[in-house]
N, C-alpha and C positions, 0 to 999 in steps of 0.2 A: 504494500500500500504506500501510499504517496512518493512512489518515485518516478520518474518520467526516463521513458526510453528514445532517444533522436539519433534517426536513420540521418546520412546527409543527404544532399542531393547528387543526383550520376550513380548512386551505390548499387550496389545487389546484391540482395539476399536468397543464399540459396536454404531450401527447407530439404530436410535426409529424405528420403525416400525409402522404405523401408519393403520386404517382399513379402513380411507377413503382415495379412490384411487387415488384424484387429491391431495394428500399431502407426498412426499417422502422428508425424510433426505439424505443430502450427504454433503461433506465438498469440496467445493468451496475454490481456492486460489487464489487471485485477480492477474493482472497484476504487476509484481514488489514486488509480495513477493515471499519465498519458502515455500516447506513444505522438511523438512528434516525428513525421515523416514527409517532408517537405519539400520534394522534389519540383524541376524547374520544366520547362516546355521544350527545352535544350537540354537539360541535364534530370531527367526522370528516374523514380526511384522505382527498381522491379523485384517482385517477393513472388521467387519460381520457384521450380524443380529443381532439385540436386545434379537432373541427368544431362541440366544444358551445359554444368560445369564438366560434367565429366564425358561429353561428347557424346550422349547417348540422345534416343529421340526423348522427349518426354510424354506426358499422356495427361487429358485430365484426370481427376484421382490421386496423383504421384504423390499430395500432401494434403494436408487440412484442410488448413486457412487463416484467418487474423481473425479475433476473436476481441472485441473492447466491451468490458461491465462496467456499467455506467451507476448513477443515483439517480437516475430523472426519473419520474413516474409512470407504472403501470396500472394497468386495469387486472392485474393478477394481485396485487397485494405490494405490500412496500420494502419487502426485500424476498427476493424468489432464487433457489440455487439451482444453478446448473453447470452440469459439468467441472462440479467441485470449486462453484466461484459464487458470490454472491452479488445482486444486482437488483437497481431497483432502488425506489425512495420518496425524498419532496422536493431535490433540488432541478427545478425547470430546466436554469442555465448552468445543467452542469457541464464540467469540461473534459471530455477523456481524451484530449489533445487536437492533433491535424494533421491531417492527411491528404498531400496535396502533391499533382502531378505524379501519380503512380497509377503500376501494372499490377495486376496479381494474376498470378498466371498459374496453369495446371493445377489448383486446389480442386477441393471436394471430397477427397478421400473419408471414410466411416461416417456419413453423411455429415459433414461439415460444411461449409460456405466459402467463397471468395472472402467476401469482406460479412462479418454478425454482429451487429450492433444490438447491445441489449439492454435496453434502461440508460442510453444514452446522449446529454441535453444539448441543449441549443450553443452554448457555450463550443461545444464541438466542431472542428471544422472537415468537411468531406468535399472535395471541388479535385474537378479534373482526373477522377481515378475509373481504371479500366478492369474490367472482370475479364480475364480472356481464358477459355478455354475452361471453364468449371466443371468439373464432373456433374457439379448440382448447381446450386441457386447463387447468382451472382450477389445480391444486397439481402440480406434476413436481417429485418427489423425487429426487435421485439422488443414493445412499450418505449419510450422514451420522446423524445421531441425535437433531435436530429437533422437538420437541413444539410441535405444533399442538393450537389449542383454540379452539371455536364460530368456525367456520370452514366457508362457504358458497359452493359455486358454482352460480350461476345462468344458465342459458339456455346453456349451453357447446357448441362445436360437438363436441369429444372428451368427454375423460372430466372428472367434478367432477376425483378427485383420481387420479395416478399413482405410486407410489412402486417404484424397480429398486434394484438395485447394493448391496445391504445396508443 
């Protein structure tokens, strides 16, 4: 809790790819911290597969995804756990960081997301990011109050975008 993780811009982040199925990498942000990742229009930030480092094809599936627990409120109750993180609250404008001029490519693996925003507030920033390649659902909303802007998923096995829970 409250510490902030900052990708630079131009970086890339590779996620393991693992061959046994019930084990996917993805980076998880708890409730109360950020992930500040701020890539440029020239210098964008990409969160792939392990397989484009190692020369191999990749696939959607290869990894998770980015996962951010928020305070901002739901229509499930005021703090909800999932996937061993807690999320959820009264803060409208809360802040789980920003996320700007980025790819996320090949996630989806054990039914996870490109990008999962969960209890995530307006404080929040999401502009300019790309779903590419998702095994599943490119944006999963759940409760918070969140403003996405030029915001793209492509080739996705579910849906572009999902949003439940208020």
């Amino acid at each position: 809790s409250n510490g902030t993780l900052t990708v630079e811009a131009g970086s890339t982040v590779y996620f393991s790819t693992q061959p046994d199925p019930a084990v996917a990498s993805r980076l998880m942000i708890a409730r109360g911290s950020r992930l500040v990742a701020e890539g440029t229009a020239q210098n964008p930030i990409v969160f792939t597969s392990d397989k484009v480092l190692k020369g191999e094809t990749p696939q959607p599936g290869d990894w998770g995804g980015i996962l951010l627990f928020g305070s901002a409120p739901t229509n499930q109750g005021a703090s909800i756990l999932e996937f061993g993180f807690q999320y959820g609250g009264s803060q409208q404008n809360a802040n789980s960081g920003r996320i700007r001029f980025a790819r996320i490519e090949y996630s989806g693996k054990n039914g996870f997301h490109a990008l999962h925003l969960l209890g995530v507030g307006s404080g929040t920033l999401v502009e300019n990011v790309q779903a590419y390649r998702p095994l599943n659902i490119g944006f999963r909303l759940k409760g918070g109050n969140v403003n996405l802007r030029r915001i793209a998923a492509l080739g996705h096995g579910g849906y572009g975008i999902w949003a439940e829970h208020g």
